[in-house]
C-alpha positions in Angstrom: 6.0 0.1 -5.6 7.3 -3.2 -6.1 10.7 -2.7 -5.0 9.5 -1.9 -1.8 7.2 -4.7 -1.9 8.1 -7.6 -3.9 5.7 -9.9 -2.6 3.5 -7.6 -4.9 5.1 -9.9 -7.5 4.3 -13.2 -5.7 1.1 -15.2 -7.6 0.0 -16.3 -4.3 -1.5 -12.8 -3.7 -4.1 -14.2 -5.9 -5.8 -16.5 -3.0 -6.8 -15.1 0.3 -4.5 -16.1 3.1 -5.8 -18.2 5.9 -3.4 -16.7 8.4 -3.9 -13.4 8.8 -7.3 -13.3 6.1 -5.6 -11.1 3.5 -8.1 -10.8 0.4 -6.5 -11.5 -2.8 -4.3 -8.8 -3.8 -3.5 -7.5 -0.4 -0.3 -8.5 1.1 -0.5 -10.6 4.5 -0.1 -8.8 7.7 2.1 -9.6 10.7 0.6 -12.0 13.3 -0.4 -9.3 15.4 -1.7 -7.7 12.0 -0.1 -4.4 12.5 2.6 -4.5 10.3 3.1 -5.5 6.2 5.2 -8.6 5.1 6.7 -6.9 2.7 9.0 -9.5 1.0 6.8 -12.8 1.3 3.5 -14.8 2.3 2.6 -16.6 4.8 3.4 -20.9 4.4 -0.7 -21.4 4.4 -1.1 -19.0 1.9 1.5 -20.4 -0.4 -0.4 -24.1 -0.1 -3.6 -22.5 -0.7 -2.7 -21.0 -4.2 -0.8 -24.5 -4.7 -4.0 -26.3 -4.0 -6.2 -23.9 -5.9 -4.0 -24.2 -9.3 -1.8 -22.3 -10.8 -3.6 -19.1 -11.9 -5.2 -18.6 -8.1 -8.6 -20.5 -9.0 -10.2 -23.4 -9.4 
């Protein structure tokens, strides 16, 4: 299914997005939270696997 969704690929799936509050594995939502993004993260979920290290945890 990932070349529907590539953000599948994307290893900041591995830390819970503060935006939309995606658990780790799930893609983020829209703002409204109806819809999938698809192709990438949100910006705060992107620092948050940057601040928690590469492999997601600390």
């Amino acid at each position: 299914m990932t070349a529907l969704e590539p953000a599948r690929d994307l290893p900041q799936l591995a830390v819970a997005c503060p935006t939309c509050q995606a658990q780790p594995g799930d893609l983020c939502t829209s703002h409204s939270g109806t819809r999938l993004r698809r192709h990438n993260t949100h910006e705060l979920r992107r620092a948050a696997w940057a601040a928690a290290g590469e492999d997601g945890v600390r």
